[in-house]
VOGU-3710 file (C-alpha; in Angstrom, 3 decimals, decimal comma):
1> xxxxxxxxxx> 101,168/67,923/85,882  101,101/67,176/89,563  101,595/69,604/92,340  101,517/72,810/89,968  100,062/75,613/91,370  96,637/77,640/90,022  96,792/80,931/88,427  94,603/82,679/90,354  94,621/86,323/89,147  96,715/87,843/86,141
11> xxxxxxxxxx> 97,089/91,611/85,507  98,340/93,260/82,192  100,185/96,371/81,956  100,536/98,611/78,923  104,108/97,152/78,674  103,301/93,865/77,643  103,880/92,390/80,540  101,685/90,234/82,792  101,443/90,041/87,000  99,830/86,611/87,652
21> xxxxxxxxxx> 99,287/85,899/91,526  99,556/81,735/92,042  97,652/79,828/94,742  100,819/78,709/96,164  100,991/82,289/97,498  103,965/83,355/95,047  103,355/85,836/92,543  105,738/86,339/89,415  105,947/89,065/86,263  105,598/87,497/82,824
31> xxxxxxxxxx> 107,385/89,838/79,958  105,286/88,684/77,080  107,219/91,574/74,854  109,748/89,105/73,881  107,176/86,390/72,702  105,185/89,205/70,817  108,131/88,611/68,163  106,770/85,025/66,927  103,964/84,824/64,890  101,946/82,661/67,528
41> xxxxxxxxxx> 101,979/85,472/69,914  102,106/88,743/67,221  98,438/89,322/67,380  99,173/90,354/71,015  101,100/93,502/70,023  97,478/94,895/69,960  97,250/96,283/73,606  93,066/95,971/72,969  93,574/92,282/72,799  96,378/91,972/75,335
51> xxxxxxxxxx> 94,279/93,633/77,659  91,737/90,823/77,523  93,893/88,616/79,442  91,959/85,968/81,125  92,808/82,807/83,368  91,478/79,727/83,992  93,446/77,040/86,700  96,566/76,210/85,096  96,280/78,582/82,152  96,088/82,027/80,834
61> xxxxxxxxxx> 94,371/83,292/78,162  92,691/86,161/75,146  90,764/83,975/72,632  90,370/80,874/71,265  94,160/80,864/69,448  96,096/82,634/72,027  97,089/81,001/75,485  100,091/79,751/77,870  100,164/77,255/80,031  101,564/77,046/83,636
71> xxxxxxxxxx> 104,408/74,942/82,673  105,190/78,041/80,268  104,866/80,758/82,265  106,865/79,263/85,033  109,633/78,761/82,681  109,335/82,296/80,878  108,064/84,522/84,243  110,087/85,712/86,842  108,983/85,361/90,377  108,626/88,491/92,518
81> xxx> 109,981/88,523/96,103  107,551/89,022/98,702  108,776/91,645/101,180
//
């Protein structure tokens, strides 16, 4: 999609939840402990695995089954103020 912004850094905390800095200079927390319910995301309730977080441009990532794209974590993610 046009004009969405890059994920350029994303942080996991033992909480399950996820700080991803954007290149459109917002950043936003993503509670993933909700998701962790469905069976798409329940392999993530293993902190070893959640902790492998990666991103790549417009997506996040822990293995080959296991993503979100930026469309999703816009929608699910709450944006943190900046001051």
């Amino acid at each position: 999609m046009l004009n969405q912004p890059i994920i350029l850094k994303v942080i996991p905390h033992r909480d399950f939840s996820l700080n991803l800095k954007l290149s459109d200079s917002r950043e936003l927390k993503l509670d993933m402990l909700p998701l962790i319910k469905y069976p798409c995301y329940r392999k993530l309730s293993n902190l070893g695995l959640f902790f492998q977080v990666k991103c790549d441009d417009d997506i996040i990532y822990w293995d080959d089954m296991h993503d979100m794209h930026i469309d999703q974590i816009l929608e699910f993610g709450k944006f943190m103020s900046n001051g």
